[in-house]
Residue frames as a rotation matrix with the C-alpha (Angstrom) as fourth column:
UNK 1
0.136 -0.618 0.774 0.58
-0.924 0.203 0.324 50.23
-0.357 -0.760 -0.544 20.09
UNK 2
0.458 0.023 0.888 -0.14
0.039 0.998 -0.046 46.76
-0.888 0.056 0.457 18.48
UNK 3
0.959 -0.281 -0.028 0.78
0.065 0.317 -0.946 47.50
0.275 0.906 0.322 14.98
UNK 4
0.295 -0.954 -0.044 4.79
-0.595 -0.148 -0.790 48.07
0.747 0.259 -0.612 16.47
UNK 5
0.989 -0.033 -0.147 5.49
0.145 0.479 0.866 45.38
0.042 -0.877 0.479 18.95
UNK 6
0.437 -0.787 0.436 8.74
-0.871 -0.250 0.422 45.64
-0.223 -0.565 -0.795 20.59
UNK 7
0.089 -0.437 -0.895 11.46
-0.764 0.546 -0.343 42.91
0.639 0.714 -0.286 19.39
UNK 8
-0.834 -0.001 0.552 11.48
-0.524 0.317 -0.791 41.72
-0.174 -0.948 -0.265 23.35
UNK 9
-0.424 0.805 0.415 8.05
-0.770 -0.079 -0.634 40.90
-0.478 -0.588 0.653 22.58
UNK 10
-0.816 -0.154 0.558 6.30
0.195 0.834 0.516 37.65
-0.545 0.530 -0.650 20.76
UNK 11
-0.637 0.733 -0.240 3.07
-0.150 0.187 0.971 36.71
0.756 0.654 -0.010 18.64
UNK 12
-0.279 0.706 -0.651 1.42
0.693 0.617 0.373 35.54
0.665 -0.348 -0.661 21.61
UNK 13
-0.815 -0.002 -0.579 1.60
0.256 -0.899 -0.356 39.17
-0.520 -0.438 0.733 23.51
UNK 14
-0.939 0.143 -0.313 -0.14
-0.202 -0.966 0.164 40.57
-0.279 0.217 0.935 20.53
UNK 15
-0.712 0.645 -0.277 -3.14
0.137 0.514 0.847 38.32
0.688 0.565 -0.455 20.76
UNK 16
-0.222 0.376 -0.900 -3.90
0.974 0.134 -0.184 39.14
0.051 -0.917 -0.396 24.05
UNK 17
-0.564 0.018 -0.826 -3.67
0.498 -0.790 -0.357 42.41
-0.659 -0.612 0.437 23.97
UNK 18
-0.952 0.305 -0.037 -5.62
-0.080 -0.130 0.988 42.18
0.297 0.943 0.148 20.56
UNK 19
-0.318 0.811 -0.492 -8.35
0.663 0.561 0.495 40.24
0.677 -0.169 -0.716 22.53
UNK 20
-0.545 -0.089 -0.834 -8.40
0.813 -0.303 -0.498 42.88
-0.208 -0.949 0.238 25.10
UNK 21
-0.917 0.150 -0.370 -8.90
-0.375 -0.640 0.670 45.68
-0.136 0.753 0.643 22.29
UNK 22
-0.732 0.675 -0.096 -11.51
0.065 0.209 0.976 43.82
0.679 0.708 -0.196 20.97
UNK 23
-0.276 0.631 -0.725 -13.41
0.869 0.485 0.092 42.75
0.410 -0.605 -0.682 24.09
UNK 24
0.200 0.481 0.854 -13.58
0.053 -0.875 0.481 46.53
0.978 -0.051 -0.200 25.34
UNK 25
-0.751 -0.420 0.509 -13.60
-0.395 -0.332 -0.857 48.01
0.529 -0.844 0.084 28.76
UNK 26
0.241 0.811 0.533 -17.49
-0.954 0.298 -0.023 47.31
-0.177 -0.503 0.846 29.62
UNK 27
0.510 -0.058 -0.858 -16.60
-0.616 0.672 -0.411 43.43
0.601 0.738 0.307 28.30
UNK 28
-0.128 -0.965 0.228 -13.47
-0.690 -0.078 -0.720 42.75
0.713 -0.250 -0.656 30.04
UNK 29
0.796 0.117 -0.594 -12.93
0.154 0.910 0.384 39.50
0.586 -0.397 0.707 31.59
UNK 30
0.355 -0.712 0.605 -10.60
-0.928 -0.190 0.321 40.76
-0.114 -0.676 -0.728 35.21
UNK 31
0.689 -0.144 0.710 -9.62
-0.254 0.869 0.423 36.99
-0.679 -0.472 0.562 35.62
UNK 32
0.847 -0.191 0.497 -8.33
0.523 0.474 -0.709 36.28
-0.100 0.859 0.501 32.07
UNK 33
0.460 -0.680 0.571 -6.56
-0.306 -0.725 -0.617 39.80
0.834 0.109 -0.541 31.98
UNK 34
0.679 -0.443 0.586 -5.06
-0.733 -0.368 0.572 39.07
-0.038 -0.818 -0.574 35.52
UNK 35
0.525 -0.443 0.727 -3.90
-0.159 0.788 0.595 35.57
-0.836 -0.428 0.343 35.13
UNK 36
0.746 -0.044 0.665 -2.98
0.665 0.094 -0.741 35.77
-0.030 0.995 0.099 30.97
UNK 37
0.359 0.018 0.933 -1.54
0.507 -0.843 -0.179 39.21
0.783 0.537 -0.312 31.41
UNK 38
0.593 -0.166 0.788 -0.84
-0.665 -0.654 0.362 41.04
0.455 -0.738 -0.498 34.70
UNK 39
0.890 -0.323 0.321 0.56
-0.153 0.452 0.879 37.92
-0.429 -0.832 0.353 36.64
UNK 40
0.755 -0.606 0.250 3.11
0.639 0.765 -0.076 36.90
-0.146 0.218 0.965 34.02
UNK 41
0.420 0.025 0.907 4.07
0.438 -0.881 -0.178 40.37
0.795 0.472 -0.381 33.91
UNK 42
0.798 0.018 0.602 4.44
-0.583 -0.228 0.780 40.70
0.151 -0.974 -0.171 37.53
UNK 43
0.765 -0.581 0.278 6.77
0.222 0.644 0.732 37.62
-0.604 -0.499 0.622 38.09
UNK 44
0.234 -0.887 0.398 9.21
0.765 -0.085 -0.638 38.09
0.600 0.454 0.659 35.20
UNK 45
0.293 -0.253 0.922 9.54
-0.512 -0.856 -0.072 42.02
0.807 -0.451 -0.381 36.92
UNK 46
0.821 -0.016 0.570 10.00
-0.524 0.372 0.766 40.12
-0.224 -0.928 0.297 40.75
UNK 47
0.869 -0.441 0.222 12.27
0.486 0.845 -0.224 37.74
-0.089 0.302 0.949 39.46
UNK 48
0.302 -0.736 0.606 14.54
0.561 -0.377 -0.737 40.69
0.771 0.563 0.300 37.94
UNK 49
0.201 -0.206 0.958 14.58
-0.484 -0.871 -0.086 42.22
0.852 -0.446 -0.275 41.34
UNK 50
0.697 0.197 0.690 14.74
-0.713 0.087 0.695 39.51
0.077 -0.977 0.201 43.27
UNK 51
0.716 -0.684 -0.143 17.50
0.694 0.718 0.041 36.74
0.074 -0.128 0.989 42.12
UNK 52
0.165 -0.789 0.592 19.97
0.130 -0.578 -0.806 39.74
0.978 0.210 0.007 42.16
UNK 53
0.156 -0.281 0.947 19.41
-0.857 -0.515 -0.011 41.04
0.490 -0.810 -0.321 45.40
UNK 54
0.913 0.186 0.364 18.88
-0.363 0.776 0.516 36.82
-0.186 -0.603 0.776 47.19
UNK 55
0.220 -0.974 -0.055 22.66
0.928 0.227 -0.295 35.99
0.300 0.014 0.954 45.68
UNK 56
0.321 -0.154 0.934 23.57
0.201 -0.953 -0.226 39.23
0.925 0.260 -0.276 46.88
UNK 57
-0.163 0.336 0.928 22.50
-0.816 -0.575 0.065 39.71
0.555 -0.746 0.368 50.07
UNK 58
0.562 0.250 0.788 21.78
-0.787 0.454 0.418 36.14
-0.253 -0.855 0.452 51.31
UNK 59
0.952 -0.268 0.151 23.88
0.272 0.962 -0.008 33.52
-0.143 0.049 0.988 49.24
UNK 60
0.312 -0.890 0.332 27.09
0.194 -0.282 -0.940 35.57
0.930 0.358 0.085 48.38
UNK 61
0.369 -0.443 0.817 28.13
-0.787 -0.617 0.021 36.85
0.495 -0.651 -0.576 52.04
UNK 62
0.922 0.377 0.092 27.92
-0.384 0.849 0.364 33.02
0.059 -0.371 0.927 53.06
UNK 63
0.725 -0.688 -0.039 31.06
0.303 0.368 -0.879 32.70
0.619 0.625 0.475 51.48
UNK 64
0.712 -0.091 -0.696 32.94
0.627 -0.364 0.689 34.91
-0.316 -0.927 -0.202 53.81
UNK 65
-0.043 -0.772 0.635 34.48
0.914 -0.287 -0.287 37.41
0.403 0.568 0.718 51.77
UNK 66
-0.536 -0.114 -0.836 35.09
0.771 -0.470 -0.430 40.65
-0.344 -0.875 0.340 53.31
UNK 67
0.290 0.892 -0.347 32.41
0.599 -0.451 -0.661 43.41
-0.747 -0.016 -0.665 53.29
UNK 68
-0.370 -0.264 -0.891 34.24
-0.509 -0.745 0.432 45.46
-0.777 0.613 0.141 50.20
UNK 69
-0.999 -0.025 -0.024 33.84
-0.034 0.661 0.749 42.37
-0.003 0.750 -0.662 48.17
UNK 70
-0.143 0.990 -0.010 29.90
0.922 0.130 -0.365 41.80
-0.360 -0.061 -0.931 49.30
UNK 71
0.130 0.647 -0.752 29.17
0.063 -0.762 -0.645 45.42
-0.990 0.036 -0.140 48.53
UNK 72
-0.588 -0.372 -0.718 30.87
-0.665 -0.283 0.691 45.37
-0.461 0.884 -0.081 45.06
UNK 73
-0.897 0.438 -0.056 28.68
0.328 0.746 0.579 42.32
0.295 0.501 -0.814 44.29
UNK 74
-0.332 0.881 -0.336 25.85
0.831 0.105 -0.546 43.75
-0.446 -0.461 -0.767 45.58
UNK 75
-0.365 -0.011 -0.931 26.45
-0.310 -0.941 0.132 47.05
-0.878 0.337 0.340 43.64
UNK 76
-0.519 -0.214 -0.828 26.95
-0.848 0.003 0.531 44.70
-0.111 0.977 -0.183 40.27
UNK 77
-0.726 0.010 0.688 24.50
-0.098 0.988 -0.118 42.05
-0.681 -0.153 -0.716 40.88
UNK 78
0.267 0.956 -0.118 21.93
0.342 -0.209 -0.916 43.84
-0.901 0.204 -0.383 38.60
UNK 79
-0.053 -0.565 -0.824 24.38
-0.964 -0.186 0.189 44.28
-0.260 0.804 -0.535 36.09
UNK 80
-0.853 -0.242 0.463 25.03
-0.261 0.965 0.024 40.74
-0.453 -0.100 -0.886 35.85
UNK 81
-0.426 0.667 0.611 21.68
0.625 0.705 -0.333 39.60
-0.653 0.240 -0.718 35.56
UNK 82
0.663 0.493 -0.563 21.16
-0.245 -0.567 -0.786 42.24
-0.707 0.659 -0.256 32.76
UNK 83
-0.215 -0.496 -0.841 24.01
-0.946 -0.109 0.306 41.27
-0.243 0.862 -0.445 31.04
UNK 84
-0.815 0.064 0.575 22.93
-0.202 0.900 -0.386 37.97
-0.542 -0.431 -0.721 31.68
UNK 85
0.255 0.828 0.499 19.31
0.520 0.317 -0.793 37.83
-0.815 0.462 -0.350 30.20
UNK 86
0.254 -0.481 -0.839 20.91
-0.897 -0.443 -0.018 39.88
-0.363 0.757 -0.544 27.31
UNK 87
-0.642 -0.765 0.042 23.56
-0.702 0.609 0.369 37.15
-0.308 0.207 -0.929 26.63
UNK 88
-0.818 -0.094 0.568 20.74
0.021 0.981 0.194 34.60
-0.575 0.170 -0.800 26.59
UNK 89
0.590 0.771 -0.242 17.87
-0.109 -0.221 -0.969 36.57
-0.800 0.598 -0.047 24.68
UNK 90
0.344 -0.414 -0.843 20.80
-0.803 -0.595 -0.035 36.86
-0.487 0.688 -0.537 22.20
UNK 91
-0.823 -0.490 0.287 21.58
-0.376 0.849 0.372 33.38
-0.426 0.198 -0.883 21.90
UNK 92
-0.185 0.732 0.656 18.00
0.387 0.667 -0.636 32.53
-0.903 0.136 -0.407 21.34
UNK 93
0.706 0.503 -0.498 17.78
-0.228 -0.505 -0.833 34.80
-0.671 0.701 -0.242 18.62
UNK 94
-0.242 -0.663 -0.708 21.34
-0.970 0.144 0.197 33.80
-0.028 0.734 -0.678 16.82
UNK 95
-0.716 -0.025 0.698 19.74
-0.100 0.993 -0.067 30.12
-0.691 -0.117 -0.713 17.34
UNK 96
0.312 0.938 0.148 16.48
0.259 0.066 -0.964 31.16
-0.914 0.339 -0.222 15.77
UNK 97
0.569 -0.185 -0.802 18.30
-0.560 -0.801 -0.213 32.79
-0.602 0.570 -0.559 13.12
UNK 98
-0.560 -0.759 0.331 20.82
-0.634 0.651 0.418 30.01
-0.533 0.024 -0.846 12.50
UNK 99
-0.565 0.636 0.525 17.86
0.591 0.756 -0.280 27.36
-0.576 0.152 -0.803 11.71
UNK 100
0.608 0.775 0.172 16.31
0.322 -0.043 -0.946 29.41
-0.725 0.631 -0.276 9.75
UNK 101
0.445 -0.594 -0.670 19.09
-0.811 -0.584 -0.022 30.42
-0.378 0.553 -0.742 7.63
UNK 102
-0.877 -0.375 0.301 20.42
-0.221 0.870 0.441 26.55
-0.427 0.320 -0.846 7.28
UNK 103
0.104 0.927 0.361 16.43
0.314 0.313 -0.896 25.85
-0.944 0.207 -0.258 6.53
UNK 104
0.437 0.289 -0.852 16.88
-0.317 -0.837 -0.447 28.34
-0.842 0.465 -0.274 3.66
UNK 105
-0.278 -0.845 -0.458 20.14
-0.930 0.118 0.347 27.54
-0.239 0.522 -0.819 2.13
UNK 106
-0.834 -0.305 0.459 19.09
-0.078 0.890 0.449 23.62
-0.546 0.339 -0.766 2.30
UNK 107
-0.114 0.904 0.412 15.69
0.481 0.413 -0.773 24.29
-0.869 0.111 -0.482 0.94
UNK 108
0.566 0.074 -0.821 17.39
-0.623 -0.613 -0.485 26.10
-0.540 0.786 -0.301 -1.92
């Protein structure tokens, strides 16, 4: 599992879950693994289920648009914020990519 990390995923994943490997099951520090590892895990998930559905469901209707319009945003509010964190994983990566490609060229 460690030697292919996912592209979603950084350097600093695969230390932890290196350290985890290493430490063992009988080892295993719960605290470290919950607060390093399970919590940050937990909120990113919560987050993705929850800013969709709170503009959805409690800040879009505010507006007063009529109840076809609230359900269509409520259908596509999870679209959105997928195409959303898409749009901006992709930017960080054509940024990372950018700077290292101008690094290159001027350091040739």
């Amino acid at each position: 599992m460690l030697d292919q990390m996912a592209p979603l995923v950084d350097e600093g994943w695969r230390v932890k879950f290196e350290r985890v490997r290493e430490d063992g099951f009988s080892r295993l520090q719960g605290l470290w693994v919950l607060r390093e590892i399970v919590i940050p895990i937990t909120a990113k998930l919560l987050t993705a289920l929850c800013i969709p559905y709170v503009f959805a469901k409690g800040i879009f209707p505010v507006f007063g648009y009529p109840l076809i319009v609230n359900s269509a945003v409520y259908r596509f509010a999870w679209l959105g914020c997928l195409l959303f964190s898409v749009l901006c994983f992709c930017t960080k990566r054509f940024h990372v990519w950018f700077t290292n490609l101008h690094n290159s060229i001027r350091d040739d």
